[in-house]
C-alpha positions as CSV (number, residue, x, y, z in Angstrom):
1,X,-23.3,14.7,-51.1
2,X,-23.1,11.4,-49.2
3,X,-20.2,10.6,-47.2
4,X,-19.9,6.5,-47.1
5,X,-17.5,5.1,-44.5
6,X,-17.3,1.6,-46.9
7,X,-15.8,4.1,-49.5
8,X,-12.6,4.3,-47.7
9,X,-10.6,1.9,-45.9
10,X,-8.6,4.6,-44.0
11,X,-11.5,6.7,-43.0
12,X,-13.4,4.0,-41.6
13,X,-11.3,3.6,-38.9
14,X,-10.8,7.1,-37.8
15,X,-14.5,7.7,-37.7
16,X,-15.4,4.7,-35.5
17,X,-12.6,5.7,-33.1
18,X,-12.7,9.4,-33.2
19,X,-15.5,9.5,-30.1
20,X,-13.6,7.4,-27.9
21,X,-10.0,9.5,-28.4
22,X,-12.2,12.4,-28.2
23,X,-13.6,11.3,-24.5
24,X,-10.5,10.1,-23.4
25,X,-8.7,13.0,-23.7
26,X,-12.0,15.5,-22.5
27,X,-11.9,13.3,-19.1
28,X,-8.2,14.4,-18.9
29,X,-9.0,17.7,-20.0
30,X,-12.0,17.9,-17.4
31,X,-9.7,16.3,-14.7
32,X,-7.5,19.2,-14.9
33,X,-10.0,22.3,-14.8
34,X,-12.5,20.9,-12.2
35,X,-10.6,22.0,-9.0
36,X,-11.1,25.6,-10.2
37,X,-14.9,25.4,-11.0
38,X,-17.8,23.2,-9.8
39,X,-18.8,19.2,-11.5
40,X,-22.5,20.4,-12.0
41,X,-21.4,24.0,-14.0
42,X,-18.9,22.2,-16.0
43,X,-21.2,19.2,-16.7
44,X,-23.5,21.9,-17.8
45,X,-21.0,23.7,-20.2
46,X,-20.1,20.7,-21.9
47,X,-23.7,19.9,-22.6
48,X,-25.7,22.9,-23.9
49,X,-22.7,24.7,-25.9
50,X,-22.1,21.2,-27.7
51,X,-25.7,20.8,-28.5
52,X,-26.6,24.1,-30.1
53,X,-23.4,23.6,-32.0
54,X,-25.0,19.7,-33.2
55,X,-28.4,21.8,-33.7
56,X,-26.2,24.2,-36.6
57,X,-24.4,21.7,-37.7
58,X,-27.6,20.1,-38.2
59,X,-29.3,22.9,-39.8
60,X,-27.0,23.5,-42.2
61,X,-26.9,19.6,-43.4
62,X,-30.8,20.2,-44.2
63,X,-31.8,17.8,-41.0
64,X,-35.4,17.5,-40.5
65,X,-36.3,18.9,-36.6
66,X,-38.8,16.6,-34.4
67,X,-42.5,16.4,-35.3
68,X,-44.9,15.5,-32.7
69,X,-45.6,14.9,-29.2
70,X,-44.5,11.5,-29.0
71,X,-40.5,12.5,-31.0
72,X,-40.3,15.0,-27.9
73,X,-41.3,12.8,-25.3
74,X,-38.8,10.2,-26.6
75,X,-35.9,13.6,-26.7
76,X,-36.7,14.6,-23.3
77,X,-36.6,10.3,-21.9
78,X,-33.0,10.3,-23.5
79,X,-32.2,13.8,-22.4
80,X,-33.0,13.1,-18.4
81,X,-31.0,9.6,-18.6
82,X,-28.2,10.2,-21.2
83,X,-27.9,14.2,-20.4
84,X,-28.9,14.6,-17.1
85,X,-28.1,11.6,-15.4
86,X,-24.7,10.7,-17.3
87,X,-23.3,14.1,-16.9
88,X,-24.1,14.9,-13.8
89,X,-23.2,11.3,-12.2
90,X,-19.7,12.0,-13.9
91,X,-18.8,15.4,-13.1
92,X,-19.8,14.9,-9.5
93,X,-17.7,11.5,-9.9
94,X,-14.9,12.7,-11.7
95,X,-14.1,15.3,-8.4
96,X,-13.3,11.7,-6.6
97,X,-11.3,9.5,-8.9
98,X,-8.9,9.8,-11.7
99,X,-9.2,10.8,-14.9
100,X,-7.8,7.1,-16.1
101,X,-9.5,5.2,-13.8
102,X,-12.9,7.3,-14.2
103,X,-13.0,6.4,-17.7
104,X,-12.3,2.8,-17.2
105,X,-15.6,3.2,-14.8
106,X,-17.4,4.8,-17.1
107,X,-16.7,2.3,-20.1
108,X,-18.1,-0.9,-18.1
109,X,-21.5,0.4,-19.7
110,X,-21.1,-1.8,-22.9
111,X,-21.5,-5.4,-20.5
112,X,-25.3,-3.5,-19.6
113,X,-25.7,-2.5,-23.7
114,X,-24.7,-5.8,-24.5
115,X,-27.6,-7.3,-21.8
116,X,-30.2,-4.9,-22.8
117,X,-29.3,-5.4,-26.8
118,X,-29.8,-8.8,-26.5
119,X,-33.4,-8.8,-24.6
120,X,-34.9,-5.8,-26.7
121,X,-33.5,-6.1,-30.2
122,X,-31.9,-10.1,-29.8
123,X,-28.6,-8.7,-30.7
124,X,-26.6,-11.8,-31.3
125,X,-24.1,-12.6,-28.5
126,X,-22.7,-16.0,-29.0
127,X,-20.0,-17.9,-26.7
128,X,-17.0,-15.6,-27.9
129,X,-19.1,-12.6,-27.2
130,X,-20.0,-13.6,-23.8
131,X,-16.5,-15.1,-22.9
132,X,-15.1,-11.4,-23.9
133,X,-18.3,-9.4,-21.3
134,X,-17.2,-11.4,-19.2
135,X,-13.5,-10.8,-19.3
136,X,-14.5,-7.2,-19.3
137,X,-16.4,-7.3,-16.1
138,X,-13.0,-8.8,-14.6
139,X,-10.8,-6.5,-15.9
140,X,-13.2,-3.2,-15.3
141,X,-13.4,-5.2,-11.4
142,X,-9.7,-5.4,-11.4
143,X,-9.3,-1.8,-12.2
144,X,-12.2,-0.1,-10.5
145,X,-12.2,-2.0,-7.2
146,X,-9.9,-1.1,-4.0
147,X,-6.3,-3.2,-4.2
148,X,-6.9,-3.8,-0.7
149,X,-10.7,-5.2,-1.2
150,X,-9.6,-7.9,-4.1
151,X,-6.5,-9.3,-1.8
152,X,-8.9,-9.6,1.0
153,X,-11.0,-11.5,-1.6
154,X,-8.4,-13.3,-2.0
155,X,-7.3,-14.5,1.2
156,X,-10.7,-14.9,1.8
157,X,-10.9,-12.1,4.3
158,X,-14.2,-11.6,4.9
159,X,-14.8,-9.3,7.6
160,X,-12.4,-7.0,6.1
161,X,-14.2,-7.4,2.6
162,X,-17.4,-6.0,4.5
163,X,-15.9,-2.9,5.9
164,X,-14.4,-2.3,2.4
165,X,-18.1,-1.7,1.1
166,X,-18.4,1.5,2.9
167,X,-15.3,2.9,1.6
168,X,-16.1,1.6,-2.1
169,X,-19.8,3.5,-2.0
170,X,-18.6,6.8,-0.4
171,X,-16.0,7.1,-3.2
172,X,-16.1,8.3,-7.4
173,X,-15.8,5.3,-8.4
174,X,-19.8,4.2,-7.4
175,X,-21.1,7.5,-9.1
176,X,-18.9,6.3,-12.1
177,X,-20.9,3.4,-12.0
178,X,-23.9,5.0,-12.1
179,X,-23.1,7.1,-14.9
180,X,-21.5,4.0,-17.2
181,X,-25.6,2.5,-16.7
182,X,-26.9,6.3,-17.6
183,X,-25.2,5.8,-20.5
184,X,-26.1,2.5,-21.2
185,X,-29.2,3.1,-21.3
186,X,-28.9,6.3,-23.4
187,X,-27.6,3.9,-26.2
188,X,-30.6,2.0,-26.0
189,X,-32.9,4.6,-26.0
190,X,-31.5,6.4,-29.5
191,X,-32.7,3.0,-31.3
192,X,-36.1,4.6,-30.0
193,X,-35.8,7.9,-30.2
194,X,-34.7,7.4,-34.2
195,X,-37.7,5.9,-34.9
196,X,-39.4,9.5,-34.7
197,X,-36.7,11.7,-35.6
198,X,-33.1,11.8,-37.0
199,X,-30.4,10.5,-34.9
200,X,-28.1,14.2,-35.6
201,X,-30.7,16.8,-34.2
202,X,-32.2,14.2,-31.2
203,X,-28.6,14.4,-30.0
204,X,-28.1,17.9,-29.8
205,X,-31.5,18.4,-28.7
206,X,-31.1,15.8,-25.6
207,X,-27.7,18.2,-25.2
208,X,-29.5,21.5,-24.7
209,X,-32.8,19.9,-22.3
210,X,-30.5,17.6,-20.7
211,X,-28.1,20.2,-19.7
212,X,-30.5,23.2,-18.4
213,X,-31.2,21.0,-15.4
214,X,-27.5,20.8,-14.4
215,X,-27.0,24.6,-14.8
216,X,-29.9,25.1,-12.8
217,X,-29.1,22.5,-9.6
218,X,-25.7,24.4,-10.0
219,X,-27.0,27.9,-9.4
220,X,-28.9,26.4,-6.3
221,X,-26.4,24.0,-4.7
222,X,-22.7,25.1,-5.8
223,X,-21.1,28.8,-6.3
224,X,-17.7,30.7,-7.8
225,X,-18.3,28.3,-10.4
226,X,-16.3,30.4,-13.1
227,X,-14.8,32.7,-11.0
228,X,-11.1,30.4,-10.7
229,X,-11.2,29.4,-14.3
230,X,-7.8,30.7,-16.0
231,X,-7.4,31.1,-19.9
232,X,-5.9,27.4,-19.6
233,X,-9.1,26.2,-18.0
234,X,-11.5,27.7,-20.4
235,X,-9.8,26.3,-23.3
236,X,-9.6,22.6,-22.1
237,X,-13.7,23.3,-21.3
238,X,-13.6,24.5,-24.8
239,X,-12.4,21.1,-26.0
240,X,-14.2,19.0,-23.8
241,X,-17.6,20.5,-25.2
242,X,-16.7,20.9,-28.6
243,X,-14.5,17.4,-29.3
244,X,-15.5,15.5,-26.2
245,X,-19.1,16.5,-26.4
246,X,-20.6,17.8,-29.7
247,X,-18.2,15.8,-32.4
248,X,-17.8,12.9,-30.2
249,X,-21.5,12.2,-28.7
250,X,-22.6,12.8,-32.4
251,X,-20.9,10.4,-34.3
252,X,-21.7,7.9,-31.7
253,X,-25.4,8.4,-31.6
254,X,-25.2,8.4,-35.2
255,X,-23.4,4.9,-35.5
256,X,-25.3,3.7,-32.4
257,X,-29.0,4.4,-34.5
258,X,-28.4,1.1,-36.7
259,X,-26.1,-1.6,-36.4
260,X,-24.7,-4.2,-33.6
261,X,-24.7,-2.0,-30.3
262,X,-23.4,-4.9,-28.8
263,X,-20.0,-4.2,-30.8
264,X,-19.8,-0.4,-31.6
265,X,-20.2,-0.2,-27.5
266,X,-17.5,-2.5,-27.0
267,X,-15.3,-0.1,-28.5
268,X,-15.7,2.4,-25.8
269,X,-13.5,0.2,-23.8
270,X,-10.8,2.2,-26.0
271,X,-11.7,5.3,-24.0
272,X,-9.5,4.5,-21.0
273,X,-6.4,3.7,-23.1
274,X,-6.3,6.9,-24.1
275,X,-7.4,8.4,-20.7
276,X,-4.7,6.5,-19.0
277,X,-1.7,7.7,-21.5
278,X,-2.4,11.5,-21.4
279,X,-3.4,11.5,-17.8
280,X,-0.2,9.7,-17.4
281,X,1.5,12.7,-19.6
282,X,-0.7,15.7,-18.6
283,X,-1.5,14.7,-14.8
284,X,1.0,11.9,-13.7
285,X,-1.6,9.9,-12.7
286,X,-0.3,6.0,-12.5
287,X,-2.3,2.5,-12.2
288,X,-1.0,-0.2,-9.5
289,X,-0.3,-3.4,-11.1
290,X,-3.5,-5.5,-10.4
291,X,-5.3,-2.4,-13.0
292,X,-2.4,-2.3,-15.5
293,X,-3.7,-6.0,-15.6
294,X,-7.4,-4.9,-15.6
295,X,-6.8,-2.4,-18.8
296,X,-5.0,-5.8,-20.3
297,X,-8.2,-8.0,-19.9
298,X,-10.4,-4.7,-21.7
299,X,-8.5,-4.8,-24.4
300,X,-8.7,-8.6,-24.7
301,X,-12.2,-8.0,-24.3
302,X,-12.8,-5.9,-26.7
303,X,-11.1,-8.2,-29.3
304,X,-13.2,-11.2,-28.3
305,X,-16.8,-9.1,-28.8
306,X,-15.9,-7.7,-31.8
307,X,-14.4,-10.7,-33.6
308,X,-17.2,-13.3,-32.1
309,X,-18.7,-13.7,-35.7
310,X,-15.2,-14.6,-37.1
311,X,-14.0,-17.0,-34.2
312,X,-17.3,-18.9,-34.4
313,X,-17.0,-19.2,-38.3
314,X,-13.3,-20.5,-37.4
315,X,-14.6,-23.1,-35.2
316,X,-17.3,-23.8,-37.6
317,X,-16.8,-23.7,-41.4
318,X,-21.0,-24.3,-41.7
319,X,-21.1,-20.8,-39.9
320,X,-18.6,-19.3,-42.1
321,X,-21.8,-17.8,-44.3
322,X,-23.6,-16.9,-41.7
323,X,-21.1,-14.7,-40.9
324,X,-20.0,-13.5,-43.8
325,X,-23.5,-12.5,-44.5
326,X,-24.0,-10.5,-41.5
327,X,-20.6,-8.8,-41.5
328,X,-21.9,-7.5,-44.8
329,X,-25.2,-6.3,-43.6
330,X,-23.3,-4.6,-40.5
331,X,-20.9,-2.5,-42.8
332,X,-23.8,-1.2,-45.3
333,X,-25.6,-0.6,-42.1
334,X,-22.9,1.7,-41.2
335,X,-22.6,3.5,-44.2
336,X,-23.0,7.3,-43.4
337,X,-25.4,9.3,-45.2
338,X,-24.7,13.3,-45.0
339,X,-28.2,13.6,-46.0
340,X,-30.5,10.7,-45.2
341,X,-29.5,9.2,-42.4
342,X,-31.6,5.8,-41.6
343,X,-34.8,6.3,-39.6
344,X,-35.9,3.1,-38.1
345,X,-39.2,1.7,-38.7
């Protein structure tokens, strides 16, 4: 059976923007059970359940498993950066920011995918596509910086702007940071791993190794880490592992083994939008004004990188072709196979 996302104009939609609702609402989710249990258990949890559940899903779709040294190597690179590194980075981070504001943090990774697409794979850019990185590093600096540091930018307040750096690396929002570049590099590296194995089973694979780290540096460093957890709690870990982790992290490694990572990263920038409105519903977490304006420039952002081809053909009828062409290879390029995905050369 093959399942084509060109075959239907409604599901297409739903499928590319299913992991970003789906880690939106698992950092709200997360944000709420965290003060009962420890960031390195829960990082843990939502890693190795998710990717035994890929692993069967796998199975049962007939999914060949790695083959030689080199296909593990490449697993356990992408596990340690992507599993690892990402989770544990955002657990630990999560503990110090909000759930909105952590997953505005975490989605400045597509300005380094962007960067690192272009050098290893000469992912096209073009004006539009920079103007809109570069309205996204604004509005991500808008929204992940101190109020009080951008004023004293502002006014030029130097001195003040100096003692504001202390405050800025001591807080969630610097291990956010360094989880958005985990990532970001984790989106890279799938282009890699797929060359030696399929995209479905490296994924849940990088799950599982990635994860057994973080249980262990939990037993060592952190304790009671289940012993708070309500029914509640266990069921919004439930969904964070199952949604936020195993359905979510799949389809995007899946969409991120072929076509523009350039654009399907762009779309995380979705992410916070639907942080924002159920941590505003579930947590009452509000943004100040200057990152209400921050989530504005994203969004703009996010329009400009993904319609770069189209404004340059609109500013250019002799790149109108161009375009057109490589819109068309993008969308058979994202055609889902059920049960051959693409392996890269």
């Amino acid at each position: 059976m093959q399942l084509k996302i060109t075959n239907s104009k409604l599901l297409a939609p739903f499928l590319l923007i299913a992991p970003f609702f789906f880690w939106g609402t698992a950092m709200v989710a997360m944000k709420a059970v965290i003060p009962n249990t420890t960031p390195l258990f829960m990082a843990g949890v939502r890693l190795v359940p998710a990717g035994v559940l890929v692993l069967i899903v796998a199975a049962i779709l007939g999914k060949p498993q790695p083959k030689g040294w080199i296909a593990w190597l490449w697993i356990a690179l992408f596990a340690l950066v992507d599993g690892t590194m990402f989770q544990g980075f955002l657990a630990e981070g999560l503990g110090k920011t909000g759930a909105g504001l952590g997953s505005v943090m975490i989605d400045s990774q597509p300005l380094a995918v962007a960067i690192l697409a272009l050098w290893l794979f000469g992912d096209r850019i073009g004006l539009w596509g920079w103007l809109g990185l570069l309205i996204g590093v604004l509005g991500i600096s808008l929204i992940g910086l101190p109020d009080q540091w951008i004023i004293n930018l502002l006014h030029n307040n130097v001195s003040a702007i100096t003692g504001s750096w202390e405050q800025l690396f001591a807080s969630g929002e610097w291990l956010m940071l360094l989880a958005a570049l985990s990532m970001a590099v984790g989106t890279i590296l799938i282009r890699y791993v797929c060359r030696y194995t399929d995209p479905v089973v490296a994924t849940g694979w990088h799950m599982i190794l990635g994860g057994l780290p973080l249980f262990a540096l939990s037993s060592s460093v952190e304790s009671q880490q289940w012993i708070n957890i309500d029914l509640g709690g266990w069921l919004a870990l439930g969904y964070s592992t199952i949604f936020g982790s195993a359905v979510a992290y799949g389809l995007f490694f899946y969409f991120a083994s072929s076509g523009s990572l350039t654009s399907l990263s762009s779309l995380t920038f979705l992410t916070p939008v639907f942080a924002l409105f159920f941590g505003n519903l579930f947590l009452g977490e509000f943004l100040s004004p200057l990152q209400w304006v921050g989530v504005g420039l994203t969004l703009v952002s996010i329009y400009l990188v993904n319609q770069r081809e189209t404004l340059t053909a609109a500013n250019n009828p002799l790149a109108e072709i161009t375009s057109n062409s490589q819109a068309e290879t993008e969308l058979q390029r994202a055609t889902v196979s059920v049960n051959e995905p693409e392996i890269l050369p």
